[in-house]
C-alpha positions as CSV (number, residue, x, y, z in Angstrom):
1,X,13.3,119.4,93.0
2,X,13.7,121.5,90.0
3,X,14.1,121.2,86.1
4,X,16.9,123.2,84.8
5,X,17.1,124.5,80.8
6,X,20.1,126.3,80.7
7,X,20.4,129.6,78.3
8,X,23.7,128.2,76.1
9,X,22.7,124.8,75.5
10,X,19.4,122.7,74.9
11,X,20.0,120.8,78.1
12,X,17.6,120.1,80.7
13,X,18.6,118.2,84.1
14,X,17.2,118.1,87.6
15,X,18.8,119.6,91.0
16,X,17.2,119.1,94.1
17,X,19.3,122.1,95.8
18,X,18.0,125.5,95.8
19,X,21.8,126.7,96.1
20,X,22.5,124.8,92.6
21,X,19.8,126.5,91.2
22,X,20.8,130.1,91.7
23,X,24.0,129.3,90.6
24,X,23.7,128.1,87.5
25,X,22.7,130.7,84.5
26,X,19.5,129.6,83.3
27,X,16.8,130.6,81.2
28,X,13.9,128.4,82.6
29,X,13.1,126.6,86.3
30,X,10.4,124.6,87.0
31,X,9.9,123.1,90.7
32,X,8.7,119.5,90.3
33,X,6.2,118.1,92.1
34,X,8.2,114.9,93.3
35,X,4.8,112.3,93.6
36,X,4.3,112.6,90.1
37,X,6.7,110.3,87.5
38,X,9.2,112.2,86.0
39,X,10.0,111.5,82.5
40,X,13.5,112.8,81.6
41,X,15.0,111.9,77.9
42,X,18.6,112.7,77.8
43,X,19.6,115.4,75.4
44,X,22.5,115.4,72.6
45,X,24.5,118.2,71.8
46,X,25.0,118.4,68.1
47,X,28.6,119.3,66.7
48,X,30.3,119.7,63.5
49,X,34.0,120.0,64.1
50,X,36.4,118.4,66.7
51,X,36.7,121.6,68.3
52,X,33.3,121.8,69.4
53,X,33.8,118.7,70.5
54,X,36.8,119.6,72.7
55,X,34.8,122.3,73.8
56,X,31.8,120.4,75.3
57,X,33.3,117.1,76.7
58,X,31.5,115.0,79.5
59,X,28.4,115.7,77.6
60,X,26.1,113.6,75.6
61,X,26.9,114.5,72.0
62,X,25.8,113.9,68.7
63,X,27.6,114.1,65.3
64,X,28.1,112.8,61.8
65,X,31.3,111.6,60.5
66,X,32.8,109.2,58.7
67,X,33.4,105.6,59.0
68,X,36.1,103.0,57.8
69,X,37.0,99.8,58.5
70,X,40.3,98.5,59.7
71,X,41.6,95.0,59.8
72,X,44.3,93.8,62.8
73,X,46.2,92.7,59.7
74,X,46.3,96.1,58.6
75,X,50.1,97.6,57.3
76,X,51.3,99.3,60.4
77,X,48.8,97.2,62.9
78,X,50.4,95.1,65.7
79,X,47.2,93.5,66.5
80,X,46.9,94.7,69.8
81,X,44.6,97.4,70.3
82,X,46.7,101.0,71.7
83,X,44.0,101.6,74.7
84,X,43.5,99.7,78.1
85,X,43.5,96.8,78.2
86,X,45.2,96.6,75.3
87,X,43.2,94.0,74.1
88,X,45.0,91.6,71.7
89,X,42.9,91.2,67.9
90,X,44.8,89.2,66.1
91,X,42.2,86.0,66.3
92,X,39.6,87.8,65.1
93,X,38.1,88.9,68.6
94,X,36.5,92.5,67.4
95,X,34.3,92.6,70.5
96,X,34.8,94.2,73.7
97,X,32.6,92.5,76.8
98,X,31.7,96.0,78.5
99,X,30.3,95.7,82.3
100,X,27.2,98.0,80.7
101,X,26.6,97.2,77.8
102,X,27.5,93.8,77.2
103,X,29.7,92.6,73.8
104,X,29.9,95.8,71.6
105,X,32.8,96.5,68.4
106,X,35.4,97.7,69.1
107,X,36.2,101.4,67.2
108,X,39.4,103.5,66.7
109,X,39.0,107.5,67.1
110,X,40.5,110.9,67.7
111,X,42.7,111.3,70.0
112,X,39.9,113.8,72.0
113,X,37.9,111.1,72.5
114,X,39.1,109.1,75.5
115,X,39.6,105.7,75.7
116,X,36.7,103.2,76.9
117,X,34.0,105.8,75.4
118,X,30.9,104.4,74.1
119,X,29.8,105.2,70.5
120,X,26.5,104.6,69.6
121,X,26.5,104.4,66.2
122,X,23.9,104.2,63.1
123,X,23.4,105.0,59.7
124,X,25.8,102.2,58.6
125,X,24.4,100.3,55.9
126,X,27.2,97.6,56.3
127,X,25.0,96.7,59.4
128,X,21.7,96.2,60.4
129,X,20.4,98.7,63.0
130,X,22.4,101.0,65.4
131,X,25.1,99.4,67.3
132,X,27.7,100.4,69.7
133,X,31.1,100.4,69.8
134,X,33.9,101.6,72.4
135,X,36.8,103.5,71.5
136,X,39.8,101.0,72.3
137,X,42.3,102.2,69.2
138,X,44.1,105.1,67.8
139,X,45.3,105.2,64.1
140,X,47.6,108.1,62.8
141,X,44.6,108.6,59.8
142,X,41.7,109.1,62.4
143,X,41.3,112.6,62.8
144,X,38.3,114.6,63.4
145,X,35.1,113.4,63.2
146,X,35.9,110.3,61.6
147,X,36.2,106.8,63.4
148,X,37.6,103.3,61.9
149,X,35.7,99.7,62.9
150,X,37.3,96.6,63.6
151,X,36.9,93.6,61.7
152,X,38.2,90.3,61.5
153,X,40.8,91.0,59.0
154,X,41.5,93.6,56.5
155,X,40.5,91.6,53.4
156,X,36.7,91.9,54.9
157,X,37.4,96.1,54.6
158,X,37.9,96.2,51.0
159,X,33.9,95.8,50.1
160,X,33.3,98.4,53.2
161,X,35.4,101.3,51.9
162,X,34.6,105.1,53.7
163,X,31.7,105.6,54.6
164,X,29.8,109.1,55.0
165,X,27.2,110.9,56.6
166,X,27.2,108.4,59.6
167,X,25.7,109.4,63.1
168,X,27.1,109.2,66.4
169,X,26.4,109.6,69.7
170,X,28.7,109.6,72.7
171,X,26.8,107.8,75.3
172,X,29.8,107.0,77.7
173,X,32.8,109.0,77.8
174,X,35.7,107.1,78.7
175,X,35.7,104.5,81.2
């Protein structure tokens, strides 16, 4: 087996064909020695536009944004959520039970992030800790690096307002 680190991005992965390994442009290989433990922590890619983030997709990737808070009682909202399975929010259900990773928010994003993504999110003092959410909503204001969290109804957004300078990390893109 061998460790890649690849000369345009700060990744690292393993290959265990030789052929892969000549193929690939790289700045640093390592052969493994496969009885020892391996101890591989994934990598983010860091952007700071939705370009970049166009430009890079299927990767792990890291950025901060903004976030708001949407109610399904919002002006506009139907209630039901505009991604498979188009979930229906109107009783306050702002959870999503993912095969992976269990009951997680549910988050509206750009359009170039696909539905059924997984959003690891933290930084947001409305909640304790990181938590995830999973892209199941568009909304014609959510552009960019910005993404709007479900809640119950819109009255509880009020108090939450925009939030800045919140990280997130695609862990799952699309479903």
């Amino acid at each position: 087996m061998f460790l890649i680190a690849t000369s345009n991005t700060k990744d690292s992965f393993v290959v265990n064909n030789i052929n892969t390994v000549k193929a690939l442009e790289s700045s640093r290989i390592e052969q493994i020695d496969t009885k020892k433990p391996i101890n591989l922590v994934p990598t983010f890619t860091r952007v700071t536009s939705i370009q970049e983030l166009n430009a890079i997709q299927n990767k792990k990737i890291e950025f901060t944004g903004t976030l708001t808070g949407y109610g399904p009682d919002c002006v506009g909202c139907s209630g039901i959520v505009g991604c498979p399975p188009y979930q229906n929010v109107k009783n306050g259900n702002i959870y999503y039970e993912d095969s992976t990773y269990g009951k997680i928010r549910i988050v509206a994003a750009d359009k170039s992030i696909p539905c059924g993504s997984i959003i690891k999110i933290s930084n947001y003092p409305h909640i304790d800790g990181d938590f995830y959410g999973i892209v199941l909503d568009r909304g014609s204001a959510i552009n960019g690096l910005t993404m709007d969290l479900l809640y119950e109804s819109e009255q509880n957004t009020i108090k939450i307002g925009r939030t800045y300078n919140i990280n997130f990390k695609i862990e799952r893109w699309g479903f």
